[in-house]
C-alpha positions as CSV (number, residue, x, y, z in Angstrom):
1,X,-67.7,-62.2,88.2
2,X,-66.1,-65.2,88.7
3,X,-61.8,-65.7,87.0
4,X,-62.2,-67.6,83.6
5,X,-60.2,-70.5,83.4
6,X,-59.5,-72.7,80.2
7,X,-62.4,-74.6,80.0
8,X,-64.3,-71.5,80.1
9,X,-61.8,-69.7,77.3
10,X,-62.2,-72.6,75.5
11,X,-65.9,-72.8,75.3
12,X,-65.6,-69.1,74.3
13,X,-63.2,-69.8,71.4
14,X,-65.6,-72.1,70.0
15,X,-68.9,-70.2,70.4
16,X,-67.2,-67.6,68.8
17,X,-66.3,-69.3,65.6
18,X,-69.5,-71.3,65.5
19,X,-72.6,-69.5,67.7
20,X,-75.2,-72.3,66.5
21,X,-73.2,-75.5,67.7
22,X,-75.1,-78.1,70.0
23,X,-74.1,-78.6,73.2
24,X,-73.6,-82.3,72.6
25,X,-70.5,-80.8,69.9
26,X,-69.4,-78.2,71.9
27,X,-68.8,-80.8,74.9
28,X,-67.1,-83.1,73.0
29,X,-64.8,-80.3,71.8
30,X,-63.7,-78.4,74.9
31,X,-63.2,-82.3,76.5
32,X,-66.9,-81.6,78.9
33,X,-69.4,-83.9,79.4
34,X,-72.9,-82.4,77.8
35,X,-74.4,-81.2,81.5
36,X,-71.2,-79.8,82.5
37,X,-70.5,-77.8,79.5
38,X,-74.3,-77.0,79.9
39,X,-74.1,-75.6,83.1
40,X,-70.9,-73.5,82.6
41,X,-72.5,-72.0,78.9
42,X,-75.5,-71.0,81.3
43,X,-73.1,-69.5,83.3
44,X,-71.3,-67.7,81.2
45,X,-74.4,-66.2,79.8
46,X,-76.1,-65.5,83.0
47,X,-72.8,-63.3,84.1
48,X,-73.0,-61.3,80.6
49,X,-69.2,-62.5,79.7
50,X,-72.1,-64.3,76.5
51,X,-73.6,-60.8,76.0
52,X,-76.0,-62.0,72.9
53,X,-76.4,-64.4,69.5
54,X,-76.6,-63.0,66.2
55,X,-76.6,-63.6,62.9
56,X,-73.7,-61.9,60.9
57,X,-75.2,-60.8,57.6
58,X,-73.4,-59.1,54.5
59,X,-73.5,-55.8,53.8
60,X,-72.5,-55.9,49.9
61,X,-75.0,-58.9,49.4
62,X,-77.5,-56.1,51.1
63,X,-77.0,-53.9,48.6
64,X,-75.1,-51.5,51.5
65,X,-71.9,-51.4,49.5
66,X,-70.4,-48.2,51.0
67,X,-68.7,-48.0,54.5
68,X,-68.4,-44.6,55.7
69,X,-66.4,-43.1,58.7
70,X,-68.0,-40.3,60.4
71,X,-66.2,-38.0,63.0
72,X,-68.8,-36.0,65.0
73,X,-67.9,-32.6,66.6
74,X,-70.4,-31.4,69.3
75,X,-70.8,-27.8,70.6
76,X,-69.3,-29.0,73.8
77,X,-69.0,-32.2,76.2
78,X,-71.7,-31.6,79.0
79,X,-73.5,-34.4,80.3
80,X,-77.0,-33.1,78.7
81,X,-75.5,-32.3,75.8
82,X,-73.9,-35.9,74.9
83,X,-77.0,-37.8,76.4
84,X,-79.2,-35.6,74.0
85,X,-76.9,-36.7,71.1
86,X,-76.5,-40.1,72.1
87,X,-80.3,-40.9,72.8
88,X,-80.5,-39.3,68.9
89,X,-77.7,-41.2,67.1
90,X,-79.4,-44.5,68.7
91,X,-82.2,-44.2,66.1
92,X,-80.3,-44.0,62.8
93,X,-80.7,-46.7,61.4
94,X,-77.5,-46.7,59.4
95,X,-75.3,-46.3,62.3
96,X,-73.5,-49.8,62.7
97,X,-71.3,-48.4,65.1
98,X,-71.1,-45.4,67.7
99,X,-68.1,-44.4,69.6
100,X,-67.7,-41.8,72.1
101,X,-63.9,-40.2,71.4
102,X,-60.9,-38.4,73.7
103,X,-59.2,-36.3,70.8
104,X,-60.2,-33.9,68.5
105,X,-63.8,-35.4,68.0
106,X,-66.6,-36.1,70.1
107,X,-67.9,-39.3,68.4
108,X,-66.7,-41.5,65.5
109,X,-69.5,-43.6,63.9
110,X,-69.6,-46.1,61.4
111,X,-72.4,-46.0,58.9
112,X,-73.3,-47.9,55.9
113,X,-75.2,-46.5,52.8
114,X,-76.2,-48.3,49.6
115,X,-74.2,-45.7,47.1
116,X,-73.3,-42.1,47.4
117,X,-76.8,-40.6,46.9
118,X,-77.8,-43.1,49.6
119,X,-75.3,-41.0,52.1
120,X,-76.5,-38.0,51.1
121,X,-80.1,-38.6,52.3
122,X,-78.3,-40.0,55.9
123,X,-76.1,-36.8,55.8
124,X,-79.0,-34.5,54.8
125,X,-81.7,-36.5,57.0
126,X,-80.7,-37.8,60.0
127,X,-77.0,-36.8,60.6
128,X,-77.2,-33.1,60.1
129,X,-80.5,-33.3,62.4
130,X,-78.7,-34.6,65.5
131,X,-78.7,-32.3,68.5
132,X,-75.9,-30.0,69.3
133,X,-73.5,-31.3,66.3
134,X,-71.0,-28.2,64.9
135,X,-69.2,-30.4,62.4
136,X,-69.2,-33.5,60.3
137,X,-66.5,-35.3,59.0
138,X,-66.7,-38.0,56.5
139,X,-64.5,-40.6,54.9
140,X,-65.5,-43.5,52.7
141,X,-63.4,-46.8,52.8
142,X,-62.3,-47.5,49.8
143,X,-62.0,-51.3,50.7
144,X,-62.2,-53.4,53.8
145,X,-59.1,-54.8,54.6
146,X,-59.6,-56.9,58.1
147,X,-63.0,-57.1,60.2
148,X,-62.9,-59.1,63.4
149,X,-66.3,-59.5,65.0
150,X,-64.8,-60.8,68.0
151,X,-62.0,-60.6,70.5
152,X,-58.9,-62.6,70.2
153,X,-59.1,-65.7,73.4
């Protein structure tokens, strides 16, 4: 992969912000003309630094008004063993986020449930069913403070 430079950075900066902006805007911002900026947004999508699009959608106006933390403890860290749990966690569909650990827990996983008795049918159906877990852990944000969905350019 080729070194970003500021033109590059700054095209990111934007896309971030605004994922749906025309070419035409995004060249006038960054100071491109429209076929240059074209080419280097292909680029930076054809290298994977532009992994995706996607439409950021609310939780709460989902009716998923409950964040919860999960730590995951597994009955040990062999390659099966966390390739069986992994291929597993993939299809809950309340899992937002999945995180293999160093420390005290195998995975940390971020789930989000409509109300209490909505966790309790993850818990009871899906998380409790994964292969090889030994313990479950779970905290519920009370309230979300910060959430960045992207990296600071």
């Amino acid at each position: 992969m080729r070194e970003l430079d500021t033109i590059d950075l700054a095209i990111l900066k934007v896309l971030q912000r605004d994922g749906r902006i025309s070419n035409a805007e995004l060249a006038e911002t960054v100071g491109l003309s429209a076929s240059a900026c074209s080419r280097r947004h292909d680029l930076l999508e054809k290298s994977g630094v532009i992994s995706g699009y996607h439409a950021r959608l609310s939780h709460k106006a989902l009716d998923y008004k409950m964040m919860v933390i999960v730590h995951i403890s597994l009955s040990g860290q062999f390659a099966k063993t966390l390739t069986d749990f992994e291929v597993a966690v993939k299809r809950v569909p309340n899992v937002l986020v999945c995180y293999l650990m160093s420390g005290e827990y195998d995975y940390i996983l971020r789930i989000a449930a409509k109300d209490l008795e909505d966790y309790e049918r993850i818990h009871r159906d899906w998380l409790s069913a994964l292969p090889h877990v030994v313990k479950i852990n779970s905290s519920f944000a009370l309230r979300e403070v910060i959430e960045r969905p992207n990296v600071g350019l």
